[in-house]
C-alpha positions as CSV (number, residue, x, y, z in Angstrom):
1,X,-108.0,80.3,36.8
2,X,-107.6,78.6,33.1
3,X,-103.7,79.4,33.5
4,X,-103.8,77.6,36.8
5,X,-105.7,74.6,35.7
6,X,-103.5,74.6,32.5
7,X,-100.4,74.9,34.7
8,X,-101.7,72.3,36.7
9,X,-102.0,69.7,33.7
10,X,-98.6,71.0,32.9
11,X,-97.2,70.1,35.9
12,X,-99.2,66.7,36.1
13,X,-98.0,66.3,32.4
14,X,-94.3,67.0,34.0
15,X,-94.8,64.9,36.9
16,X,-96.7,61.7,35.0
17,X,-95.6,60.1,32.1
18,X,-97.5,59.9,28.6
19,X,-98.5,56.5,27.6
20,X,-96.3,56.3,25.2
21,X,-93.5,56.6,27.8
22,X,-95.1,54.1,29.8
23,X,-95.3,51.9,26.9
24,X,-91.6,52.4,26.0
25,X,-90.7,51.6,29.5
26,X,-92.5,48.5,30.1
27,X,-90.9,46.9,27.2
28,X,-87.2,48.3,28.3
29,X,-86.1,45.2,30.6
30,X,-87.2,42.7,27.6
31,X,-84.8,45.1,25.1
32,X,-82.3,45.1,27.3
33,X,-82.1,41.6,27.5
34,X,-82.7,41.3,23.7
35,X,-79.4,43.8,23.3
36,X,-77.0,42.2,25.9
37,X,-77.8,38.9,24.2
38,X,-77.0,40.0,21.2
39,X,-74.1,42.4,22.4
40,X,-72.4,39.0,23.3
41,X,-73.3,37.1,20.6
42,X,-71.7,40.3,18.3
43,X,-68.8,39.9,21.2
44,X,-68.0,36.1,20.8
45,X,-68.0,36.7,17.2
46,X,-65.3,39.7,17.0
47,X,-63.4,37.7,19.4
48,X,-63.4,34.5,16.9
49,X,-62.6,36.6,13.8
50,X,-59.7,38.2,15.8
51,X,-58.7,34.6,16.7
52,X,-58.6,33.3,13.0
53,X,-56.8,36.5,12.0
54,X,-54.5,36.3,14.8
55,X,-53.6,32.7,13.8
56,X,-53.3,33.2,10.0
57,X,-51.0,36.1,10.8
58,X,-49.0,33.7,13.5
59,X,-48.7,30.7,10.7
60,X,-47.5,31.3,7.7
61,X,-48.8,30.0,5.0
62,X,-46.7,26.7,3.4
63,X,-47.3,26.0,-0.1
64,X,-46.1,22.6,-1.4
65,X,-43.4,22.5,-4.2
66,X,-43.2,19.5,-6.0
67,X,-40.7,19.0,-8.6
68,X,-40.9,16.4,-11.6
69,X,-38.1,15.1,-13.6
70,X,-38.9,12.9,-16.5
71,X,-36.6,11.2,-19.1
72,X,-38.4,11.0,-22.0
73,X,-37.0,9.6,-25.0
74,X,-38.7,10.8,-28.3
75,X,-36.5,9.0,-30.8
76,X,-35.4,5.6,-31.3
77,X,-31.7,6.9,-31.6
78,X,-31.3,7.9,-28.5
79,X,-32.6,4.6,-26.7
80,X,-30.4,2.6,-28.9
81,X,-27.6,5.3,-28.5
82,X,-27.9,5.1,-24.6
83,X,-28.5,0.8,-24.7
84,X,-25.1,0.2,-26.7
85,X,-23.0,2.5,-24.5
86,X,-24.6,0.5,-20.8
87,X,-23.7,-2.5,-23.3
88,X,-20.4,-1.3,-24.3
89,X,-19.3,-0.6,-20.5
90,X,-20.4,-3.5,-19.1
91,X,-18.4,-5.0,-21.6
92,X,-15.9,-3.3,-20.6
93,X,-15.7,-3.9,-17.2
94,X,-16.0,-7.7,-17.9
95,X,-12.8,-7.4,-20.3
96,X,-11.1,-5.1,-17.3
97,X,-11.4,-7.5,-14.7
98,X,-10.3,-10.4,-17.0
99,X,-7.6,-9.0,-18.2
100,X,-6.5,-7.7,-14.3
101,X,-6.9,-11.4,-13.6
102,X,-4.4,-12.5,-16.0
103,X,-1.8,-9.9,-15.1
104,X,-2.0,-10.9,-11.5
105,X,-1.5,-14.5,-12.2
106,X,1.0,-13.9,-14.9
107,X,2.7,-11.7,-11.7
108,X,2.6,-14.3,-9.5
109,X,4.0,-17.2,-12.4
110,X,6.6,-14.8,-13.0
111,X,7.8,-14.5,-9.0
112,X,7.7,-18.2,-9.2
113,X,9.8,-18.7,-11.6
114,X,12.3,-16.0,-10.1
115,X,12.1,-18.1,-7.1
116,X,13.0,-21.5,-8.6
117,X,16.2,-19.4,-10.6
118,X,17.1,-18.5,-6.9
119,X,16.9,-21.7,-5.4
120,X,19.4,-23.3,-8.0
121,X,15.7,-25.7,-8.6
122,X,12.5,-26.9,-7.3
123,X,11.5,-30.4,-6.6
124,X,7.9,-31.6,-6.1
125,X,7.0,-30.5,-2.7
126,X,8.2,-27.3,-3.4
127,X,5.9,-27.1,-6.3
128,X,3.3,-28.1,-3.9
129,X,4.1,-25.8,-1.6
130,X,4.1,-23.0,-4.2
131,X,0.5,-23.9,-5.2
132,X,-0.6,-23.6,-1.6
133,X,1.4,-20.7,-1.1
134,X,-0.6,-19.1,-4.1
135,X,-3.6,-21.2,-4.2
136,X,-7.2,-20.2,-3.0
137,X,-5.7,-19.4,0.6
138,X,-3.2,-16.8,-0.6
139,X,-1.2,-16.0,2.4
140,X,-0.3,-12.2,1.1
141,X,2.4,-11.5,4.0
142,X,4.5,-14.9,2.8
143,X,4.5,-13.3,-0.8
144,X,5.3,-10.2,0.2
145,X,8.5,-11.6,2.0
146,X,9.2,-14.2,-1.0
147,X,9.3,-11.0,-3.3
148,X,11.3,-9.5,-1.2
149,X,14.0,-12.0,-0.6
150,X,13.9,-12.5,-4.6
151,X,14.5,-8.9,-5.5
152,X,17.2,-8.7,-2.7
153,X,18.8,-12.2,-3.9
154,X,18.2,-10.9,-8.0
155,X,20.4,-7.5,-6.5
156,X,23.1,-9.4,-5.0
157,X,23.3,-11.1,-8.0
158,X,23.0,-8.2,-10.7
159,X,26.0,-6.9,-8.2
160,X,28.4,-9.6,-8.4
161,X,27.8,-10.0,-11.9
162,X,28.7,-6.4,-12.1
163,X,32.3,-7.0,-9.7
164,X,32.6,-9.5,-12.2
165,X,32.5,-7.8,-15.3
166,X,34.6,-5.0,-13.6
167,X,37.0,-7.1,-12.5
168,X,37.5,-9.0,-16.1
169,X,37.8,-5.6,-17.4
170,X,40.5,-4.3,-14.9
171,X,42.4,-8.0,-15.7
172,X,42.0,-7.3,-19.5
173,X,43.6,-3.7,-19.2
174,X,46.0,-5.2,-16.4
175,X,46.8,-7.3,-19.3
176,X,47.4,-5.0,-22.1
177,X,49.2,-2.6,-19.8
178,X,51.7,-5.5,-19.2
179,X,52.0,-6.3,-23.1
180,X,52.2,-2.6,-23.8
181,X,55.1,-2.3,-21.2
182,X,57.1,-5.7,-22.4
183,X,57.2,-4.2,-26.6
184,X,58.4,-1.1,-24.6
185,X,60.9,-2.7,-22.9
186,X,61.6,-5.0,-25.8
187,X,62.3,-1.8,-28.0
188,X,64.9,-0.3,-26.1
């Protein structure tokens, strides 16, 4: 009968939880809550690390170069060196464009003068119009043709001058051909 009674608290023991069990079951719902709050809490912040990483990797990373150039002049040499050459070209430049302005004004005097020499003279509204013609209202297309009516005339001159000459030298030879031929003739 004791192995029955003992199998009977067996299978009661079987059949009915311990306290313990009861204890650790009563306080399951509040621990599962506990761990599915905190499973998502553990969840949101896996996600946001994955997002950071995911965006540092997508970005790359721009790092700022800044470069610097300085001049800096450690010897009074140098600034006086590099202060007389601005000086000197500047200088230069002023004596350039002076000296450009009195070769084209000494150019345009000189095609003046060419143009009197072809016009035999010049009388005082010619000179007039000459000023105008050059003056402050250059009219560059009337120079151009004036220049070129000069260099034709000077030409036509310089060509004639040329018959000329040949022709004074073919009536000089004509000449001496003739006196050659008369002591010739004279001779015989």
């Amino acid at each position: 009968m004791l192995e029955k009674l003992s199998e009977g608290q067996e299978q009661i023991r079987k059949n009915q939880p311990d306290l313990k069990t009861l204890a650790a079951l009563a306080g399951l719902p509040g621990q599962l809550e506990r761990n599915a709050v905190s499973n998502e809490a553990c969840g949101e912040r896996i996600e946001a690390a994955a997002k950071s990483v995911t965006d540092a990797v997508a970005k790359p990373t721009r790092s700022i170069h800044r470069h610097l150039h300085t001049f800096d002049i450690k010897s009074n040499w140098v600034l006086f060196t590099m202060s007389g050459l601005i000086l000197w070209t500047i200088f230069s430049l002023f004596i350039i464009d002076k000296l450009n302005n009195a070769l084209a004004c000494h150019s345009d005097n000189d095609l003046k003068y060419r143009h009197i020499m072809m016009k035999g003279g010049i009388t005082a509204e010619g000179v007039a119009e000459l000023q105008h013609l050059f003056g402050d209202n250059r009219d560059e297309r009337e120079i151009k043709e004036m220049r070129k009516t000069v260099e034709q005339y000077e030409q036509a001159v310089t060509e004639q001058a040329e018959k000329i000459q040949q022709a004074n030298l073919n009536a000089t030879q004509a000449k001496q051909l003739q006196q050659k031929a008369e002591t010739l003739k004279n001779k015989k």
